[in-house]
Every structure is written in C-alpha cells, then in structure tokens.
N, CA, C and O atoms as CSV, one atom per row, in Angstrom:
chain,resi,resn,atom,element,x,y,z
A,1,UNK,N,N,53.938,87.533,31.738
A,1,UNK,CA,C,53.496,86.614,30.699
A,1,UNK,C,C,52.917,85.355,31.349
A,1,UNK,O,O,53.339,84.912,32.418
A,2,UNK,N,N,51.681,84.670,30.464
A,2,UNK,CA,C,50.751,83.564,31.352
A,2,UNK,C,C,51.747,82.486,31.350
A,2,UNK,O,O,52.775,82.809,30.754
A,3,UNK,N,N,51.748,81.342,31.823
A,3,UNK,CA,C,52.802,80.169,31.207
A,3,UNK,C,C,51.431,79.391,30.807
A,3,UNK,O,O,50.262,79.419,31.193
A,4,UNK,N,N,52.106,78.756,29.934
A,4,UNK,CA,C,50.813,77.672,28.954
A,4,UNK,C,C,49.826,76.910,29.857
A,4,UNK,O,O,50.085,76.919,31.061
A,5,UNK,N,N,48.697,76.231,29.428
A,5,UNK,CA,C,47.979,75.573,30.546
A,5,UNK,C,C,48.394,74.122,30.205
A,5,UNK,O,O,48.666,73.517,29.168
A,6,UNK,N,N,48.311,73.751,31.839
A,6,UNK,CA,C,48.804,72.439,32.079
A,6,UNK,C,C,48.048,71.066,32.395
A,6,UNK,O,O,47.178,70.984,33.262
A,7,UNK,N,N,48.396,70.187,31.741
A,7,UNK,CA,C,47.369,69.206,32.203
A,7,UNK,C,C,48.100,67.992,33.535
A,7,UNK,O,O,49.103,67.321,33.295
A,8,UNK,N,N,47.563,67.951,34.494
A,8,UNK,CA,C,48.149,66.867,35.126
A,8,UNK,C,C,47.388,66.053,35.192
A,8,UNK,O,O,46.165,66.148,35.090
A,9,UNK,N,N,48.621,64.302,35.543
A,9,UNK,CA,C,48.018,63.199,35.243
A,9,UNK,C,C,47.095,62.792,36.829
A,9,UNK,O,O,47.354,63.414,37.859
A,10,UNK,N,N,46.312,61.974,36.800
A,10,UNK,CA,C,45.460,61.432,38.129
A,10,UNK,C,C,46.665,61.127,39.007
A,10,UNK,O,O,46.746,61.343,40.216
A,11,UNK,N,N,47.357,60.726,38.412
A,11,UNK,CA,C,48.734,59.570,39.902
A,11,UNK,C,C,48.983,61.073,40.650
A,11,UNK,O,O,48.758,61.183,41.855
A,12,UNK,N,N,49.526,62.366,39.742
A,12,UNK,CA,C,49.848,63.580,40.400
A,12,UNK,C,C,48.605,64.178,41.171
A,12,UNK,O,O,48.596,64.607,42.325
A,13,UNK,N,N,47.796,64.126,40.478
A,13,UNK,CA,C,46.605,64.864,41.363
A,13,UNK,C,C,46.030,63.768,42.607
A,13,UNK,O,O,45.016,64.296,43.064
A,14,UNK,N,N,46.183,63.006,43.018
A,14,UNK,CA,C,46.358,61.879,43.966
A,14,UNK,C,C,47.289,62.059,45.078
A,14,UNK,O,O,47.128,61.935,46.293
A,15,UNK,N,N,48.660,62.495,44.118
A,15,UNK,CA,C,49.863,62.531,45.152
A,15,UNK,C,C,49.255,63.600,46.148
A,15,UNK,O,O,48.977,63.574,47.347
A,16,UNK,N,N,49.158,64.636,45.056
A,16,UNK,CA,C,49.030,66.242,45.690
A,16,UNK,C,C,47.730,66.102,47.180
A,16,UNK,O,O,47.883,66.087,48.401
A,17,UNK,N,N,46.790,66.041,46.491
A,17,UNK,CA,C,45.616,65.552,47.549
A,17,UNK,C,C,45.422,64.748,48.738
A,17,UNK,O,O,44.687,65.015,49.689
A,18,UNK,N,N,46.320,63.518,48.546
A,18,UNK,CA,C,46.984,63.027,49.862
A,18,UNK,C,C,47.836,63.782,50.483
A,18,UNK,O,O,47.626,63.940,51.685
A,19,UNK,N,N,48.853,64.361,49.962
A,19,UNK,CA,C,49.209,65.230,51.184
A,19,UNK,C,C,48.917,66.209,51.760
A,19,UNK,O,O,49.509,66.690,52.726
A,20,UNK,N,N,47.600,66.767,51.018
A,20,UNK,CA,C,46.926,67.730,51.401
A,20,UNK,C,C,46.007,67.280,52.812
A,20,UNK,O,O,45.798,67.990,53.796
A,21,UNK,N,N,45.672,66.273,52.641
A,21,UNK,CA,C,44.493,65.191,53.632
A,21,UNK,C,C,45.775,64.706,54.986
A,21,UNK,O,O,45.636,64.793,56.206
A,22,UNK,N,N,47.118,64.140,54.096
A,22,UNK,CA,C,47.694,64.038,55.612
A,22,UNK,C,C,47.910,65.260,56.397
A,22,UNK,O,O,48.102,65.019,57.589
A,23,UNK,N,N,47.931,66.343,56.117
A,23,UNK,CA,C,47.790,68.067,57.363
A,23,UNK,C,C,49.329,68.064,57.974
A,23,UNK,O,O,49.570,68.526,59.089
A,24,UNK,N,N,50.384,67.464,57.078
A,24,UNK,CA,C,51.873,67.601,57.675
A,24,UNK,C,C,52.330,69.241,57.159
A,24,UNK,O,O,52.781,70.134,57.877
A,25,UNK,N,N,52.098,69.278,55.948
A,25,UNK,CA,C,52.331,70.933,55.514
A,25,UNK,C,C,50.934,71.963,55.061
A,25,UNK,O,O,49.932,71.707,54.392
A,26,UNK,N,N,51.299,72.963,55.619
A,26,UNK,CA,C,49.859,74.064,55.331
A,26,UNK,C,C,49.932,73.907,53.565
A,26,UNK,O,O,50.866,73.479,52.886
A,27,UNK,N,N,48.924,74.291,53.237
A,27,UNK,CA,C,48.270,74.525,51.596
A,27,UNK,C,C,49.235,75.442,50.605
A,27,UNK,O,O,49.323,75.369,49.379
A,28,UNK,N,N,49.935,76.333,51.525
A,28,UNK,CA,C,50.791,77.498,50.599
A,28,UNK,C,C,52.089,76.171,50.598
A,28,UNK,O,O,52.438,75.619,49.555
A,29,UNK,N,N,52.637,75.852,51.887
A,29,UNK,CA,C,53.762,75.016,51.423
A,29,UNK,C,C,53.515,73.930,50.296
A,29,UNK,O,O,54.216,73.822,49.290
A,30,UNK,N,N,52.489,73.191,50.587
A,30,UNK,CA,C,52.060,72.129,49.117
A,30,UNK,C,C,51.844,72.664,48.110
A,30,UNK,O,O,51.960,71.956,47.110
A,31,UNK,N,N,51.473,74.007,47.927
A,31,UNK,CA,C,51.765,74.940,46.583
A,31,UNK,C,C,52.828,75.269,46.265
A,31,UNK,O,O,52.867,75.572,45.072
A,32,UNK,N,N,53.889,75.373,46.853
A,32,UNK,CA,C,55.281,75.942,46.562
A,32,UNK,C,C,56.156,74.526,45.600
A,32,UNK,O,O,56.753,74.614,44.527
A,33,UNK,N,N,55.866,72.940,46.727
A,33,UNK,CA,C,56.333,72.449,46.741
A,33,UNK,C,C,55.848,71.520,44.927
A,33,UNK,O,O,56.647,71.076,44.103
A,34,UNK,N,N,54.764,71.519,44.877
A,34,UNK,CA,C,53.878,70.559,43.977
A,34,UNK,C,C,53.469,71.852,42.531
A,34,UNK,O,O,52.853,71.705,41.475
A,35,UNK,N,N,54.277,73.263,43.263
A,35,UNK,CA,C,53.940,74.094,42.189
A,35,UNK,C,C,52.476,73.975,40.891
A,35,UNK,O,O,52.274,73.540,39.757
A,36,UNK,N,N,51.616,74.817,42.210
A,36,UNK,CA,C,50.129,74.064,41.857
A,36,UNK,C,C,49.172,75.569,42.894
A,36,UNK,O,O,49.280,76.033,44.029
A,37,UNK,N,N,48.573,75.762,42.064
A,37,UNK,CA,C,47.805,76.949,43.271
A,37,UNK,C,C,47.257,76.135,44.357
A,37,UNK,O,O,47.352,74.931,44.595
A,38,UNK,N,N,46.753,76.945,44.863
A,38,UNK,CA,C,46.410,76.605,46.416
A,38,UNK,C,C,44.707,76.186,46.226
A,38,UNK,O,O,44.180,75.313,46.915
A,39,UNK,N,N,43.966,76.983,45.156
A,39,UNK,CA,C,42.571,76.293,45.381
A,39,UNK,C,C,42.521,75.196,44.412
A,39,UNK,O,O,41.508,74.515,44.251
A,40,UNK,N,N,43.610,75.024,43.770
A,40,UNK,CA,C,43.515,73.605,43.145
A,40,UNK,C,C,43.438,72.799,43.874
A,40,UNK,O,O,42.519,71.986,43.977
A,41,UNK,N,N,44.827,72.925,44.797
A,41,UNK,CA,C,45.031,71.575,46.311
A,41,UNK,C,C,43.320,71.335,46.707
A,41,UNK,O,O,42.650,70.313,46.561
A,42,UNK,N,N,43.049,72.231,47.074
A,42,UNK,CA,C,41.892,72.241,48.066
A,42,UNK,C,C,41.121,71.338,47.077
A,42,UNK,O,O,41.112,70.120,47.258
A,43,UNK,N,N,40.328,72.031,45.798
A,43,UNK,CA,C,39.583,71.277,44.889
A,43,UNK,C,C,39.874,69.451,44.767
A,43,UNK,O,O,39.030,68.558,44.851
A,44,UNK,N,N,41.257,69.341,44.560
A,44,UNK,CA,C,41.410,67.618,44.227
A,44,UNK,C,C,41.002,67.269,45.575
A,44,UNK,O,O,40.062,66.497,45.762
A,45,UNK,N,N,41.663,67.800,46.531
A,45,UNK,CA,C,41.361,67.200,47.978
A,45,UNK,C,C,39.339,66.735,48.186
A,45,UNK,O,O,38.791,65.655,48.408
A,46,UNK,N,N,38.917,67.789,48.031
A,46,UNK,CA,C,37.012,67.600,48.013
A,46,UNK,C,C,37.035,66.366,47.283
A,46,UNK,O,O,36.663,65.305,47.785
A,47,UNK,N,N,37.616,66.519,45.697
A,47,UNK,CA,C,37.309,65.245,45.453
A,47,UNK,C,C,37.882,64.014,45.267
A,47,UNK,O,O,37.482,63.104,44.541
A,48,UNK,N,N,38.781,64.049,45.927
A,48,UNK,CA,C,38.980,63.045,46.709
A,48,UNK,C,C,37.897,62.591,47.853
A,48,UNK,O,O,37.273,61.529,47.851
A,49,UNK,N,N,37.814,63.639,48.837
A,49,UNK,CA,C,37.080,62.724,49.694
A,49,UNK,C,C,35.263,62.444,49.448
A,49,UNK,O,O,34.326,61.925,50.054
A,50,UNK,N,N,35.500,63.091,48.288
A,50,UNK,CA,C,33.782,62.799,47.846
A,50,UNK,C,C,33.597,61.474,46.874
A,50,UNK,O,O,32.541,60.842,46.857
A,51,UNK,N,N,34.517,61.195,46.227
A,51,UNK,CA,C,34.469,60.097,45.629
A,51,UNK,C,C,35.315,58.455,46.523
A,51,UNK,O,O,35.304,57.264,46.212
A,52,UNK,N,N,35.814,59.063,47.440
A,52,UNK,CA,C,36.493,57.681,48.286
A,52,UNK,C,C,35.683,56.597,48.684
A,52,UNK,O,O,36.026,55.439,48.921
A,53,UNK,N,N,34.164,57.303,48.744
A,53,UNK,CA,C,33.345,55.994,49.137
A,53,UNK,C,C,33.318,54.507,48.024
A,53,UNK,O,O,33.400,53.318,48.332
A,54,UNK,N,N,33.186,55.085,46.821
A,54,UNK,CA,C,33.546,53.985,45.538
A,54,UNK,C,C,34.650,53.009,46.100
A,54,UNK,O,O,34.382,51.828,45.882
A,55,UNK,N,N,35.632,53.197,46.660
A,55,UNK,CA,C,36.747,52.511,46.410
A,55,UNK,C,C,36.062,50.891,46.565
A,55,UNK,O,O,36.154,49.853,45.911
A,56,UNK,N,N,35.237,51.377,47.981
A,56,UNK,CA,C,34.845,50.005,48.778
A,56,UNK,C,C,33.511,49.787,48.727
A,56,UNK,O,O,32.862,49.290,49.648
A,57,UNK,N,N,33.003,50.202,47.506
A,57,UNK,CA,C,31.512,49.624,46.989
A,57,UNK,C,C,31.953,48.255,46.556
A,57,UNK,O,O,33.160,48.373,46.348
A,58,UNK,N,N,31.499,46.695,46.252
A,58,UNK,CA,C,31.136,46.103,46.133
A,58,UNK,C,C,30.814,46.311,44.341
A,58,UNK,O,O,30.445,47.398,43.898
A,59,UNK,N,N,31.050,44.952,43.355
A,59,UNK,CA,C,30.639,45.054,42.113
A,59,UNK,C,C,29.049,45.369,42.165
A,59,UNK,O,O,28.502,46.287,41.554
A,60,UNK,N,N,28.388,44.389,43.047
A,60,UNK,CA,C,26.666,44.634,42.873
A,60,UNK,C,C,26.365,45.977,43.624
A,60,UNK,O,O,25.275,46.506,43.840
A,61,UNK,N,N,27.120,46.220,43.827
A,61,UNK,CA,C,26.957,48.074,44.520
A,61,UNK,C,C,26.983,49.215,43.208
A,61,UNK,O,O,26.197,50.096,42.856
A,62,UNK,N,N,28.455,48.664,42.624
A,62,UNK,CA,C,28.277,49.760,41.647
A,62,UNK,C,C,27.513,49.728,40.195
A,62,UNK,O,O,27.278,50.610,39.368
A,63,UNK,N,N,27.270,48.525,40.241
A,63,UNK,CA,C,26.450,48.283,39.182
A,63,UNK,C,C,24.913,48.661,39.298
A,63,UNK,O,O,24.181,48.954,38.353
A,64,UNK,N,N,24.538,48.592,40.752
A,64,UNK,CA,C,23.022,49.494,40.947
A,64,UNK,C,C,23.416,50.448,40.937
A,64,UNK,O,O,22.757,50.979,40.043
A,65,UNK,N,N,24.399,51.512,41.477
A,65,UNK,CA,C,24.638,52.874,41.154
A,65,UNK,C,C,24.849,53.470,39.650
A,65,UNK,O,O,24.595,54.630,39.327
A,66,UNK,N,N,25.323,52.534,38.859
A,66,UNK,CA,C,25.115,52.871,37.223
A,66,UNK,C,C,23.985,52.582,36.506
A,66,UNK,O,O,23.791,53.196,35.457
A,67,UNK,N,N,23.149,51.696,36.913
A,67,UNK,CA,C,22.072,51.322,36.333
A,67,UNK,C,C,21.072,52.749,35.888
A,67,UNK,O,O,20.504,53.024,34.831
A,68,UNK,N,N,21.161,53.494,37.229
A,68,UNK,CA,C,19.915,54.354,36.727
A,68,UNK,C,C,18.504,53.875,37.560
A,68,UNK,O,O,18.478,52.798,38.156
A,69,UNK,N,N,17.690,54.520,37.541
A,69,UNK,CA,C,16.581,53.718,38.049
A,69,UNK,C,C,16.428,52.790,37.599
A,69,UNK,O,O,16.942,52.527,36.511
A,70,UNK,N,N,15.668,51.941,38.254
A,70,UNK,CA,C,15.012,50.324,38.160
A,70,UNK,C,C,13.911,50.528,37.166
A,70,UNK,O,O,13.496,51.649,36.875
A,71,UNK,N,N,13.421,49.353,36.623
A,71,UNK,CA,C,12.459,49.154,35.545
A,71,UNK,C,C,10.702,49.247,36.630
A,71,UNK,O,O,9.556,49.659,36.454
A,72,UNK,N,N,11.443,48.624,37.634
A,72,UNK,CA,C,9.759,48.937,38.223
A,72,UNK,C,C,9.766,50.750,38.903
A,72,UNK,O,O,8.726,51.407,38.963
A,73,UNK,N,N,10.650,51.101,39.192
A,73,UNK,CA,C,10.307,52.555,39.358
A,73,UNK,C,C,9.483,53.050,38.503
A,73,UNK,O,O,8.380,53.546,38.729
A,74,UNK,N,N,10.216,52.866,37.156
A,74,UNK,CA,C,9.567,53.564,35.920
A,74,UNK,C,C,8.125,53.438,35.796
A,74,UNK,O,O,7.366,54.395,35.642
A,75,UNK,N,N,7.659,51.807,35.896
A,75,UNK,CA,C,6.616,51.603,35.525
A,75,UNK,C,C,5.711,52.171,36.724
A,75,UNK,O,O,4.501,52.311,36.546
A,76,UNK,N,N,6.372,52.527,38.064
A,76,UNK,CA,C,5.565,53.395,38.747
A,76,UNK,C,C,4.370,54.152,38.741
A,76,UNK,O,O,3.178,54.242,39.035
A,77,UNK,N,N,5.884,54.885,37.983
A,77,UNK,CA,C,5.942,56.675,37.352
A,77,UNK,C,C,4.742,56.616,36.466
A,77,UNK,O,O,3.595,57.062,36.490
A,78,UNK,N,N,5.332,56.028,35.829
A,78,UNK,CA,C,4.146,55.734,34.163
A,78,UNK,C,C,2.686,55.384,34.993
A,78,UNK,O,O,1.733,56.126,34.755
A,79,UNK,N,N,2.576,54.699,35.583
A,79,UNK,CA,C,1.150,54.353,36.308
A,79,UNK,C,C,0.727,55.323,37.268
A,79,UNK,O,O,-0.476,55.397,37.516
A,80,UNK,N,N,1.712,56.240,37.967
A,80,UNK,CA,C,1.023,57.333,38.730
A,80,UNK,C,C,0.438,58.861,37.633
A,80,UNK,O,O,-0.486,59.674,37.659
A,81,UNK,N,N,1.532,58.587,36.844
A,81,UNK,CA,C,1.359,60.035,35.618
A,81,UNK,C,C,0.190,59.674,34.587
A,81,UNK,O,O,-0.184,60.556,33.813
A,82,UNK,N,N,-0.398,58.403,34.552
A,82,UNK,CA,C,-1.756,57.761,33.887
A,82,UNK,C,C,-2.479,57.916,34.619
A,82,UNK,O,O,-3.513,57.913,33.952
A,83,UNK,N,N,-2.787,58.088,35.739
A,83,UNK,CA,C,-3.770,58.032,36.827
A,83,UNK,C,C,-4.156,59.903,37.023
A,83,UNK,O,O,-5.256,60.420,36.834
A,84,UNK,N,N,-3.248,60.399,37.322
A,84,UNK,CA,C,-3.361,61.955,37.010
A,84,UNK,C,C,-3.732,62.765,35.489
A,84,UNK,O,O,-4.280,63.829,35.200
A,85,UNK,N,N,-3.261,61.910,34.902
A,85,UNK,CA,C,-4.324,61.914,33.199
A,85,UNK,C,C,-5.593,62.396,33.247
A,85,UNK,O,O,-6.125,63.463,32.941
A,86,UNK,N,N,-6.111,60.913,33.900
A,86,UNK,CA,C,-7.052,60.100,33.451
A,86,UNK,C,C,-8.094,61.233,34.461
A,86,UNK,O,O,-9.186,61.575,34.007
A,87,UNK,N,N,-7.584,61.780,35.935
A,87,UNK,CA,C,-8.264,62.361,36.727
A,87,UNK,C,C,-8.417,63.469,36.230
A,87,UNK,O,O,-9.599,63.783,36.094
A,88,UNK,N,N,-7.327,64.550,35.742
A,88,UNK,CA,C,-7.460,65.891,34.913
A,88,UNK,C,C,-8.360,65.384,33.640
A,88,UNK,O,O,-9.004,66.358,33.250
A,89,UNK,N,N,-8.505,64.804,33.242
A,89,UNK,CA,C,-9.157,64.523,32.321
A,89,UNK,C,C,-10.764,64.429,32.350
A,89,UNK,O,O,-11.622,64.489,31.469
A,90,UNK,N,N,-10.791,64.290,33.462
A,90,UNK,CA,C,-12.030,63.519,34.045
A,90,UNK,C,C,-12.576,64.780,35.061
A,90,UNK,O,O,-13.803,64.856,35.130
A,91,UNK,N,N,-11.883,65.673,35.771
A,91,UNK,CA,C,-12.238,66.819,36.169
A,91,UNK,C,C,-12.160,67.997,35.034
A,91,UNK,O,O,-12.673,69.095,35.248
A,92,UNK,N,N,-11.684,67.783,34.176
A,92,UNK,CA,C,-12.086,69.014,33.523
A,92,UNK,C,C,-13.381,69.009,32.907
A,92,UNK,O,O,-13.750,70.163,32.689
A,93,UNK,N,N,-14.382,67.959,32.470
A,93,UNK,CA,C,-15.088,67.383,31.612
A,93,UNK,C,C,-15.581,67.495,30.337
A,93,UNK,O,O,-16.638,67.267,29.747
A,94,UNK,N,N,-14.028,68.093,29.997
A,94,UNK,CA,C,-14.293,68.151,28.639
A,94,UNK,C,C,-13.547,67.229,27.797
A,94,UNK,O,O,-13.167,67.593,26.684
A,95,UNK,N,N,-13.356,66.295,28.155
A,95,UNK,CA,C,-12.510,64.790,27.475
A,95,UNK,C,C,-12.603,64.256,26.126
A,95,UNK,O,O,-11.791,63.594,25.480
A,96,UNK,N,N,-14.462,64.940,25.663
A,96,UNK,CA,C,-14.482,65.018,24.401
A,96,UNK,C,C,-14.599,66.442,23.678
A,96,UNK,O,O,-14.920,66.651,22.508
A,97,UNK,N,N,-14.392,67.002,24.277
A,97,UNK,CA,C,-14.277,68.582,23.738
A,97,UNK,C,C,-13.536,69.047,23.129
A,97,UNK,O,O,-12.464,68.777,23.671
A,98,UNK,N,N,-13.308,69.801,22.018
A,98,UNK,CA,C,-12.178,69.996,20.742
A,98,UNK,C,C,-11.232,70.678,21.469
A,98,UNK,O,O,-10.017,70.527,21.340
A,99,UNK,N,N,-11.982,71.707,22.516
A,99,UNK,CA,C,-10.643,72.984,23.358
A,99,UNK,C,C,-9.706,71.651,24.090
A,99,UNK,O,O,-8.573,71.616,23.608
A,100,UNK,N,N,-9.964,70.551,25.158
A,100,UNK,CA,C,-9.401,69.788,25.380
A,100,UNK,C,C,-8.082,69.401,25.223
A,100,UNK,O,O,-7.340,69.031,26.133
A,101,UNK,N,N,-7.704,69.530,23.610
A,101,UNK,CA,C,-7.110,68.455,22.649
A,101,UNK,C,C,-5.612,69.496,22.259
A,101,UNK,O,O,-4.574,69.151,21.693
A,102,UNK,N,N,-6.096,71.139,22.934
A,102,UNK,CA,C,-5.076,71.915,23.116
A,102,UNK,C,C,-4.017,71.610,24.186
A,102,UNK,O,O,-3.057,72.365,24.339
C-alpha cells in the first residue's frame, strides 16, 4: 500500500541538503535517516547549489535580475525589427500591392 504524499517544509529540505553537501554520510544513509528517497536528496541538494549564488547578491543585484530586460533593450529590438520591416518591405516591391497585405 502507497503511504499518502508528503509535503515538506523548506527548514527540512535545507536540513536534508546540507547534509547531503557536507559528504559525512553516503545518500542511502541520509535516506534511511531523513526517511526521504535518495533522488530527492540529490534533487534539493542541485538546488541548493544552483540557487546559493542569491544569498550574496546585493539589493541592486536582485532587483536587475527581476526587472526583466531594460527599457532601452526593448527599444532596440523595436528599432532593429522596424528596420527589417521596412527592408522586406522594400525588397519585395510590392509595398503597395494588395498580395503584400497577406
């Protein structure tokens, strides 16, 4: 019989993952012990160390990382994708042509 699914909290999935990262017990013992499969360990552990760089970003760090692109990127974009318009437009020469407008 399955046993129900479980949710654990971050502090546990933290615990587990640090001791997975300190390498004092192999992966089956931290499964026995934290009663937790073994590619779970592994999984929190990745992310753990994929997200650790945040800790020590800087506020003006993470606030350009949430932003999204910048406003002048965009207007780049918008000015390179007008320019390729304007050229397909202009090599096809049919700019006033009804097929065109398909």
């Amino acid at each position: 019989m399955r046993r129900p699914r479980r949710n654990h909290s971050a502090k546990f999935k933290s615990r587990v993952a640090l001791a997975a990262l300190k390498g004092e017990k192999t992966l089956v013992e931290l499964s026995e012990q934290f009663d937790v499969h073994a590619n779970q360990i592994t999984d929190w552990k990745t992310q753990l160390l994929n997200s650790v760089e945040g800790v020590f970003l800087t506020k003006a760090e993470r606030r350009e990382l949430d932003s999204g692109p910048s406003v002048k990127d965009l207007q780049a974009k918008i000015g390179q994708l007008t320019m390729e318009n304007d050229f397909l437009a202009g090599a096809l020469g049919r700019s006033h042509d009804a097929s065109a407008k398909r």
